[in-house]
C-alpha positions as CSV (number, residue, x, y, z in Angstrom):
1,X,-42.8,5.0,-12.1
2,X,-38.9,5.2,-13.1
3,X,-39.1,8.8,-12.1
4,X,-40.2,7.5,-8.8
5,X,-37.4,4.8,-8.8
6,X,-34.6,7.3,-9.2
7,X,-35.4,9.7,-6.8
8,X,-35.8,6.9,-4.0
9,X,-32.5,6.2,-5.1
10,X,-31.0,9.1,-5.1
11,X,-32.6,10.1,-1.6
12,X,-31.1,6.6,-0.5
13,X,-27.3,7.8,-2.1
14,X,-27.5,10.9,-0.2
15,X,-28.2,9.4,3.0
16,X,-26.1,7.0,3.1
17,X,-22.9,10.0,1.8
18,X,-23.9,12.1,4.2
19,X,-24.1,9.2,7.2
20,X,-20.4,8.4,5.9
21,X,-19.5,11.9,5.5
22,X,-20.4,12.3,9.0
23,X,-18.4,9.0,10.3
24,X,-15.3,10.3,8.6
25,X,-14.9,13.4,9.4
26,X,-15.3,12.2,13.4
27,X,-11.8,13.9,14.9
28,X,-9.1,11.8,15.6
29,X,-6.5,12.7,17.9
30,X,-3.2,12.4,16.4
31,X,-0.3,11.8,19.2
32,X,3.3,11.1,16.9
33,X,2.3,7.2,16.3
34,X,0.1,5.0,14.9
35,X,-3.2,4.5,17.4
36,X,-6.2,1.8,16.6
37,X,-8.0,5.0,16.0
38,X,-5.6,6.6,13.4
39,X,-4.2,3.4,12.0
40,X,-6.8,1.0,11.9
41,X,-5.0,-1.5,9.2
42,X,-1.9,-1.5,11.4
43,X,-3.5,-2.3,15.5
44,X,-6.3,-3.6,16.7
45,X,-8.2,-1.9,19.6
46,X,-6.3,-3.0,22.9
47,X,-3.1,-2.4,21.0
48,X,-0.1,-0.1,21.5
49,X,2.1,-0.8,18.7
50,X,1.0,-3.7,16.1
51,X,0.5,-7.0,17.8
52,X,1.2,-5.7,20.9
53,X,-1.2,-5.1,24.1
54,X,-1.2,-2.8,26.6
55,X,-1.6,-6.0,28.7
56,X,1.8,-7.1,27.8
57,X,3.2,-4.1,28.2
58,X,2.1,-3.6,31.6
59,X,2.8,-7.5,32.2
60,X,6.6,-6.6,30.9
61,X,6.7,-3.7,33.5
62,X,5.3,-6.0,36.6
63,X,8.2,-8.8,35.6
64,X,10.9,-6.1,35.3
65,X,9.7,-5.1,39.0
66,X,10.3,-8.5,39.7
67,X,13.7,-8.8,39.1
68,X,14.6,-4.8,40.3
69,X,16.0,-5.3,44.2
70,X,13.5,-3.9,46.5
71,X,13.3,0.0,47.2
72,X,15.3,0.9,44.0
73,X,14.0,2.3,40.9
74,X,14.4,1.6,37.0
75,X,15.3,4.8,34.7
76,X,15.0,4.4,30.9
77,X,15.3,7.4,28.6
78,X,13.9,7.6,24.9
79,X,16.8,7.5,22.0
80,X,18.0,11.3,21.1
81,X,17.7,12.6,17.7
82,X,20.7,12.2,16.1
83,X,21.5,14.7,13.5
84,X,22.8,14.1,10.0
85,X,23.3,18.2,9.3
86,X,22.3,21.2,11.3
87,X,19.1,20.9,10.4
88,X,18.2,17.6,8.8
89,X,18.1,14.6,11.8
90,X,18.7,10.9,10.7
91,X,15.6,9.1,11.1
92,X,14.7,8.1,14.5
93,X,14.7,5.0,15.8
94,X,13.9,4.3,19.6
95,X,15.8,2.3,22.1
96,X,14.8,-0.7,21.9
97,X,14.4,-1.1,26.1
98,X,12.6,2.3,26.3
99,X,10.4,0.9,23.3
100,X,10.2,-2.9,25.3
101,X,8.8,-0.9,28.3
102,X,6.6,2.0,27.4
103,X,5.2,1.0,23.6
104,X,6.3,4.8,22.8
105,X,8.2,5.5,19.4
106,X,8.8,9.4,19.9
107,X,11.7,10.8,21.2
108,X,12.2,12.8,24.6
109,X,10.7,11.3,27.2
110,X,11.9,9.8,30.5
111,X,10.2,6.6,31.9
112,X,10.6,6.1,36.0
113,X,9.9,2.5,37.2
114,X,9.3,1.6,40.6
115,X,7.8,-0.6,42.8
116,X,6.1,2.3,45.0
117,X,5.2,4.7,41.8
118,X,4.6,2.0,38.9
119,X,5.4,3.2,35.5
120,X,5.8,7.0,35.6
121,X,6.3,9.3,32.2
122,X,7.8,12.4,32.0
123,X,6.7,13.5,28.2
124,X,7.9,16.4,26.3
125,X,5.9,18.9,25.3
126,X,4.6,20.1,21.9
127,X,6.5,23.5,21.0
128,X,3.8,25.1,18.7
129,X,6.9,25.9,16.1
130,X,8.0,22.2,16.2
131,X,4.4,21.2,15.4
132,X,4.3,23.2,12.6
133,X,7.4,21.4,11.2
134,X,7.3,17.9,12.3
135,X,4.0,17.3,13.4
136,X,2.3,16.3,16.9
137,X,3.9,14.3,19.9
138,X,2.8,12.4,22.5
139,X,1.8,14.1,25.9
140,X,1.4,13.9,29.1
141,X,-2.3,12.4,28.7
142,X,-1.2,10.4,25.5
143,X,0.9,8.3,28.4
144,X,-2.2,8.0,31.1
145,X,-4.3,7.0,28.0
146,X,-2.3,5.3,25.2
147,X,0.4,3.8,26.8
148,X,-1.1,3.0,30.4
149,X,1.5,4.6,32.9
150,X,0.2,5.3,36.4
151,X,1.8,8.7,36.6
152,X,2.6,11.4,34.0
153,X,4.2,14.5,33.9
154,X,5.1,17.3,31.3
155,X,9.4,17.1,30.4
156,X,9.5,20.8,32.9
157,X,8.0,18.9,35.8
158,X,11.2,16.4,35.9
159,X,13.4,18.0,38.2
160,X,10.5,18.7,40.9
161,X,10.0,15.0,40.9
162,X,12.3,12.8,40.6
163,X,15.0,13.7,42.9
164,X,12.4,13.1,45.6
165,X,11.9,9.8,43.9
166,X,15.9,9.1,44.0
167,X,16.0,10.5,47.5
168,X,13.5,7.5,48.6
169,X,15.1,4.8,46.6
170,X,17.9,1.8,47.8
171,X,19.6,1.7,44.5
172,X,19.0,3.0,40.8
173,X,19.7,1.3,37.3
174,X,19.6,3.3,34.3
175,X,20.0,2.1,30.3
176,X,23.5,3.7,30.0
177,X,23.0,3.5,26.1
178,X,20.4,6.5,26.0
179,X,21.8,8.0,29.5
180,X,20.8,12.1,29.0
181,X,21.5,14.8,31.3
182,X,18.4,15.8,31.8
183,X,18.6,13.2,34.9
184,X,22.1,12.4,35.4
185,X,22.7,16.4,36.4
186,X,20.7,16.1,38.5
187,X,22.2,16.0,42.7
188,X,20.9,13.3,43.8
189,X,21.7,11.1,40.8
190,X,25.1,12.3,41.0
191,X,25.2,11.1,44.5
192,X,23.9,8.5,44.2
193,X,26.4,7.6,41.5
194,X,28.8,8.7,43.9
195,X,27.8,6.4,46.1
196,X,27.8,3.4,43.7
197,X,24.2,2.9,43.9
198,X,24.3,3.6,40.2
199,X,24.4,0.1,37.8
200,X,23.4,-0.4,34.3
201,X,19.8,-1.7,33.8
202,X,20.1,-3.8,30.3
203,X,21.2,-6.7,32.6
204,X,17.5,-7.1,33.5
205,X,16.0,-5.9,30.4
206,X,17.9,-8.2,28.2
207,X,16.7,-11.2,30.5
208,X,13.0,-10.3,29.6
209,X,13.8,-10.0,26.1
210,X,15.6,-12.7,25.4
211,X,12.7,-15.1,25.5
212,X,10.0,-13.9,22.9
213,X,5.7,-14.3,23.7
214,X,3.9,-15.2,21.2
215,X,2.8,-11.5,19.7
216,X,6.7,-11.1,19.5
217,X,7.4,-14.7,17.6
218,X,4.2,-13.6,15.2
219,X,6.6,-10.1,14.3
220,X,9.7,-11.8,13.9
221,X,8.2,-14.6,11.7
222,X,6.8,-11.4,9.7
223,X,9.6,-9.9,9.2
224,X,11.3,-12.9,8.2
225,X,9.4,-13.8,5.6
226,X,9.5,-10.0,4.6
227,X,13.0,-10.1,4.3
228,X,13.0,-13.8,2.2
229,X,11.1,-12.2,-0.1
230,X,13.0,-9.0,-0.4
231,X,16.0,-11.3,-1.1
232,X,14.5,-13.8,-3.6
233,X,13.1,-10.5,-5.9
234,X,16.9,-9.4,-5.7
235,X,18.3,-12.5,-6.6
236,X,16.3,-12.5,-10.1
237,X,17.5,-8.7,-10.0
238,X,21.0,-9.7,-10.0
239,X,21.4,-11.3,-13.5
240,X,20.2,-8.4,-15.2
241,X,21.7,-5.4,-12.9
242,X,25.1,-7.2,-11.5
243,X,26.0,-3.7,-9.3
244,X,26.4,-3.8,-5.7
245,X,24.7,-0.6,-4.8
246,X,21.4,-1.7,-7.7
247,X,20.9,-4.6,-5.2
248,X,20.7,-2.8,-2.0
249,X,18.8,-0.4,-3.4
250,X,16.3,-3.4,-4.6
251,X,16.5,-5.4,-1.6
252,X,15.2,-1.8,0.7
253,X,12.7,-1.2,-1.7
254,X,11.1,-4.6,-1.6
255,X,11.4,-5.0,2.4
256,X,9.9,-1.7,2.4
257,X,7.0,-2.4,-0.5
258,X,6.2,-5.3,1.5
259,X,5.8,-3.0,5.1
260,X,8.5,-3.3,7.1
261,X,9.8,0.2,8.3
262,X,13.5,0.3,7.9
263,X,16.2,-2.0,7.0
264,X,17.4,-3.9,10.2
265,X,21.1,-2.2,9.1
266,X,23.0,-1.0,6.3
267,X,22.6,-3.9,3.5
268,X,26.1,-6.0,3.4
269,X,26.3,-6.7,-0.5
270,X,29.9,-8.2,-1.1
271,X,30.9,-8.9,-5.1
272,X,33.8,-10.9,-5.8
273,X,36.9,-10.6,-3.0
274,X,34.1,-8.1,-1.3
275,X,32.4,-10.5,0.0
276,X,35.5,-11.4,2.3
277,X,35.2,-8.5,4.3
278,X,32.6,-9.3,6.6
279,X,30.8,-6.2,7.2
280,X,31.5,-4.4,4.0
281,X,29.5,-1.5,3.6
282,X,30.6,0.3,0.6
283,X,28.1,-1.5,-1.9
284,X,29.5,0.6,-5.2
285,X,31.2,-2.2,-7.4
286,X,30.2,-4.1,-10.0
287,X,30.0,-8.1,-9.9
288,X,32.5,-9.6,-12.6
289,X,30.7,-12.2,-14.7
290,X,31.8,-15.6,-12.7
291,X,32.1,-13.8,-9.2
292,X,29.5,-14.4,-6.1
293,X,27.5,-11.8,-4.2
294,X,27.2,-12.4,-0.5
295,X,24.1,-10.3,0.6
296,X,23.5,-10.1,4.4
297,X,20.2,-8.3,4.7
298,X,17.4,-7.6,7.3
299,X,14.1,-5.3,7.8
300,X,12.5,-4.5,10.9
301,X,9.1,-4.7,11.2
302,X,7.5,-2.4,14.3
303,X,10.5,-3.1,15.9
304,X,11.6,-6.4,15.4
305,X,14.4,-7.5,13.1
306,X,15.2,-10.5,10.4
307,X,19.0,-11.1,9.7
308,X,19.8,-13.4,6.7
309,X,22.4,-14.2,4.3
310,X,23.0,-15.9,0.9
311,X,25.5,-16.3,-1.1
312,X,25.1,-16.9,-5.2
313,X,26.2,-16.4,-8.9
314,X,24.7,-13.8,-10.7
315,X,25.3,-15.3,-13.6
316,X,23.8,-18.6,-12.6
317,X,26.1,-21.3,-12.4
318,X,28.6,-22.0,-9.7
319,X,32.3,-22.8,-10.6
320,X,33.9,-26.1,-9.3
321,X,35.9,-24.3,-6.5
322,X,32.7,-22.0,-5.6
323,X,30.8,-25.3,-5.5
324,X,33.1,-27.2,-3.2
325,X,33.1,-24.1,-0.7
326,X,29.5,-23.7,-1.1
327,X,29.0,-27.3,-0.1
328,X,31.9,-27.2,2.8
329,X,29.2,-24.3,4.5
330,X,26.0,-26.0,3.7
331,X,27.0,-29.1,4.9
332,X,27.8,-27.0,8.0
333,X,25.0,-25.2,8.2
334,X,22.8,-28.3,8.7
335,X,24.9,-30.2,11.4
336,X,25.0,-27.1,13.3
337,X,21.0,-26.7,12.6
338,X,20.7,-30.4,14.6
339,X,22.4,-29.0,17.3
340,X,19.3,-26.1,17.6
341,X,17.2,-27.3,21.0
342,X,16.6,-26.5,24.5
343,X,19.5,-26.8,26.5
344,X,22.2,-26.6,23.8
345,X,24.7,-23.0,23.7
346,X,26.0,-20.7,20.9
347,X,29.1,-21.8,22.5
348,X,28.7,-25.5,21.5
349,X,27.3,-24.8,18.3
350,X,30.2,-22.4,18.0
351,X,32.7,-25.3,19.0
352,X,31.4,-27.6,16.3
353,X,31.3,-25.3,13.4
354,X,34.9,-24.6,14.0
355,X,35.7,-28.6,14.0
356,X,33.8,-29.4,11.5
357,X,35.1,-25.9,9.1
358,X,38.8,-26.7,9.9
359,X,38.9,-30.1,9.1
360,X,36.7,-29.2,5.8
361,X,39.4,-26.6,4.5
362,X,42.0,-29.1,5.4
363,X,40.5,-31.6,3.2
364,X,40.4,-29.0,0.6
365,X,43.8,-28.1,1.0
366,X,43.4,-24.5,1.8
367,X,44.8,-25.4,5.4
368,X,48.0,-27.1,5.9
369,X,46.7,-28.8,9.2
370,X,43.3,-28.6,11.6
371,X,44.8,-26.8,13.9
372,X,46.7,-23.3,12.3
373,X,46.3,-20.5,13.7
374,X,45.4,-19.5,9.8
375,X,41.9,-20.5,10.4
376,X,40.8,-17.4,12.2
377,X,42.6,-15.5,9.5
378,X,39.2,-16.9,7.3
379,X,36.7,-17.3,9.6
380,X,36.9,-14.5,12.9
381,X,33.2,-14.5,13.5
382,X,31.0,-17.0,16.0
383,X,28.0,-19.1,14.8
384,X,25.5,-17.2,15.4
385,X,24.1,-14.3,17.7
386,X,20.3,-13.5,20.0
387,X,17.8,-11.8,17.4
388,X,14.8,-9.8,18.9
389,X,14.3,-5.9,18.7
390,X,17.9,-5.6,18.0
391,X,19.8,-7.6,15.1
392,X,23.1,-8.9,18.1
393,X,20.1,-8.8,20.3
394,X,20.3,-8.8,24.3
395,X,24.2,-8.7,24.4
396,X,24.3,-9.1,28.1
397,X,22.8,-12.7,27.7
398,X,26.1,-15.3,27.6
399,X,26.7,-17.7,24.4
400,X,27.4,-19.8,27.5
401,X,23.7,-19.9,28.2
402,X,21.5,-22.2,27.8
403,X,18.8,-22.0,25.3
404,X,15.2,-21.9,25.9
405,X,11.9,-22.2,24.1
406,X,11.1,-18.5,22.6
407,X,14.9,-17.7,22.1
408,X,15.8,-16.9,18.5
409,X,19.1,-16.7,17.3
410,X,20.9,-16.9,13.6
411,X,23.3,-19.9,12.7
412,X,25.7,-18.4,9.8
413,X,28.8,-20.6,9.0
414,X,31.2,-18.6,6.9
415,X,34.5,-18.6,4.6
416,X,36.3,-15.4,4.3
417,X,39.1,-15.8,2.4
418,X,41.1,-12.9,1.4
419,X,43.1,-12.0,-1.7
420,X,46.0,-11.9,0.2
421,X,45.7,-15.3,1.3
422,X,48.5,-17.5,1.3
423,X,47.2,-20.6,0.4
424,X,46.3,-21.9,-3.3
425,X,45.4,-18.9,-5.8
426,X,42.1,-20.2,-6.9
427,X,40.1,-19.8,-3.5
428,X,41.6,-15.9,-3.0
429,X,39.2,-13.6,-2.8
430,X,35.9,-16.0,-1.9
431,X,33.7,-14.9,1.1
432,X,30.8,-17.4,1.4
433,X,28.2,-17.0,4.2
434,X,24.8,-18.5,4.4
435,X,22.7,-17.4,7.5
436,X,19.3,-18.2,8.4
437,X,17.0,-17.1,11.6
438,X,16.5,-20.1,14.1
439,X,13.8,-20.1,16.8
440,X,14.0,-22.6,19.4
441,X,11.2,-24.8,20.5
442,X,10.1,-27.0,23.0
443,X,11.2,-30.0,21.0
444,X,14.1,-28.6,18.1
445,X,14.3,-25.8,16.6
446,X,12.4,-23.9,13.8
447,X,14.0,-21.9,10.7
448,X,12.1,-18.7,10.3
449,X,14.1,-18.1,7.0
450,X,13.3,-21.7,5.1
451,X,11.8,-20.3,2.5
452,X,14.7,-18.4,1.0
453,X,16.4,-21.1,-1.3
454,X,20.0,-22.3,-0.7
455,X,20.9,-25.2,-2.0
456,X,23.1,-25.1,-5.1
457,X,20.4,-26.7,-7.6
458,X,17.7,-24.4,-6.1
459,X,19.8,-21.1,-6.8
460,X,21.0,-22.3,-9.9
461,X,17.2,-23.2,-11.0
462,X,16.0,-20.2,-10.4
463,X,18.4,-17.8,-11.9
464,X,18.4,-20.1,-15.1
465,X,14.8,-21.1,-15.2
466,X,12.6,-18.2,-13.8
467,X,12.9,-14.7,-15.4
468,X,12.8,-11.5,-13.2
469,X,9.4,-9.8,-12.2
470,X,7.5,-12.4,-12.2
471,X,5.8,-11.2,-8.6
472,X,3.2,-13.5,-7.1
473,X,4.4,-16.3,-9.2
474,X,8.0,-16.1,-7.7
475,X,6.6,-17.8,-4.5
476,X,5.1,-20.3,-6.4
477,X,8.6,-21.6,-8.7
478,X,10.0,-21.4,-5.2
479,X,7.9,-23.9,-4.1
480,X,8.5,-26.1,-7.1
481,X,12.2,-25.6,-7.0
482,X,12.4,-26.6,-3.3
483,X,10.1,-29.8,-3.8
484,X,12.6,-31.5,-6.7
């Protein structure tokens, strides 16, 4: 009877290894990017990139053709691959329009928008040598298929077709970031340039973007947490490894641990009188015991960035002076927060700041009166900035403008005082910034970044109380630290 038993079994184990073995080795066409097919744990069917449907692409593309004049026609090239030597490229990273549009992540295509043709591809095609070092690309049939174009072409067919669809156009707009002369040699382009029928298009992309959907909002809020995490692990690295370049090494590896596909930029990890140069980017000194670290940090997650900033002791206590400046921001950073709501403008929010900074430092004494021309010496940046696919996201959209429901932005108050300064010794050589993502609703304002700690007692807590590595549990004292 056992003999029985175990060959059922086995009979049963082969069947059911062979039905797998037959589900898994089912072909599955590889085009340069993740597919629901290929990358089942990333997008769900219906998908183009994660989170992302081919029904809001091609919503995207019918809104853009609402705003285009009638008769002219929208032309967006892919980023080029930008080389590092002669041989070895920087990694790629797409235009964020051409990405916004088309849901491709590959370099060399050409997208044509019009109201007479729809969305029409011109893709490159696979060079068996190039396959054989870098892999397969997205075709001509990847675009009718994948990313839902009405009309697609191989790269060669280009200059057959769209001078005709020049020739028929009123006027043409063209992202003049990734402009290529594979178009822009062309006759009629240069006519039409000529002509001054030629105008940028990111005026028109940037007004789509600016407001996120929902899909987009579910990224960003992603990515944010992504990066709060990245930036807590660090800070519990920072007692222990006090270098510059240690923590922006830590801080890429734990956005990237946690899925995000590159940092958002180059990590901004300012020790001591560093962290008054606003966009330092040499990260390769170490942090005196005593000094702060400024660390302005941010990941993208399929193609949507997080921008943050805090500011703390690796040692774990605050000085008296540090403490006073500390407060003089976060005190700062609230008001400002109030301001976050529908109708309100970087501007304003930009206005206050400045009041309420310049009549903080003269308090302190580090400004002789409110209104020196010594303040912009310490603080040349605005408020804040639009966050989206890029980290100063749709530049063409006014800090004059009014916000809207959907529209993210950062608020990051900052002192920059250099050691050159010429005011009292003891605040020479502090930069202080502390930045957090804002998304504006219907009725306030959300902070996407809340959960990264920065009130004194929190970072002080936590450096003190909770050792490093503790993984999992790190969200967890978080919690408790923010609650006392």
């Amino acid at each position: 009877m056992q003999i029985l038993v175990r060959k059922l079994l086995q009979r049963i184990s082969f069947k059911q290894a062979t039905g797998c073995r037959a589900y898994c080795t089912k072909k599955v066409v590889d085009i340069g990017q993740p597919t629901p097919a290929s990358h089942p744990q990333l997008l769900k069917e219906g998908e183009i990139t994660p989170r992302i449907t081919s029904e809001e692409y091609i919503s995207r593309r019918k809104r853009l053709l609402d705003l285009l004049p009638e008769k002219s026609v929208a032309i967006i090239a892919a980023a080029p691959v930008k080389m590092m030597t002669d041989v070895v490229p920087y990694t790629f990273r797409q235009d964020a329009d051409y990405s916004y549009i088309t849901g491709c992540q590959q370099p060399g295509g050409v997208a044509v928008l019009s109201h007479e043709y729809g969305l029409c591809m011109f893709m490159p095609e696979a060079d068996p040598h190039d396959v054989i070092w870098q892999g397969e690309i997205a075709g001509v049939e990847a675009a009718l298929k994948m990313f839902k174009a009405e009309n697609a072409y191989p790269m060669r067919k280009l200059p057959e077709i769209l001078p005709d669809i020049i020739r028929r156009s009123s006027k043409l707009f063209h992202n003049e970031q990734t402009a290529t002369p594979t178009y822009m040699k062309l006759e009629p382009f240069q006519k039409a340039a000529n002509n001054g029928k030629v105008e940028d298009l990111s005026s028109f992309t940037h007004e789509l973007r600016w407001i996120k959907s929902p899909a987009e909002l579910m990224l960003m809020r992603e990515s944010a947490s992504i990066a709060c995490q990245a930036l807590l692990q660090t800070m519990f690295h920072s007692k222990t490894y006090p270098y510059e370049a240690a923590l922006s090494a830590k801080v890429e590896y734990e956005c990237r641990m946690r899925g995000a596909q590159r940092m958002a930029f180059n990590p901004v990890v300012g020790g001591g009188p560093n962290a008054s140069v606003i966009h330092y980017s040499r990260n390769d000194q170490r942090i005196k015991e005593g000094e702060l670290v400024l660390m302005d940090v941010g990941c993208e997650l399929h193609g949507y960035a997080s921008d943050l900033t805090r500011t703390w002791p690796p040692c774990g206590s605050f000085s008296s002076t540090q403490d006073e400046l500390y407060d003089l921001i976060m005190q700062t950073s609230k008001e400002c927060m109030k301001l976050c709501k529908p109708g309100a403008t970087i501007r304003q929010i930009h206005n206050y700041s400045v009041e309420m900074l310049r009549k903080g430092l003269k308090e302190i004494g580090i400004l002789k009166d409110e209104g020196s021309r010594s303040y912009h010496q310490l603080n040349p940046t605005s408020i804040g900035h639009y966050l989206g696919m890029d980290v100063h996201d749709c530049s063409k959209i006014s800090y004059c403008r009014p916000l809207k429901p959907g529209v993210v932005i950062t608020i990051e108050p900052g002192i920059y005082i250099p050691s050159i300064f010429d005011g009292p010794e003891s605040y020479r050589g502090i930069g202080i910034r502390i930045e957090d993502e804002v998304l504006i609703t219907e009725t306030g304002y959300e902070v996407l970044t809340a959960s990264m700690p920065k009130e004194v007692k929190h970072i002080e807590s936590l450096l003190n109380n909770f050792c490093h590595g503790l993984g999992m549990e790190s969200h967890n004292n978080l919690r408790a630290a923010s609650s006392r």
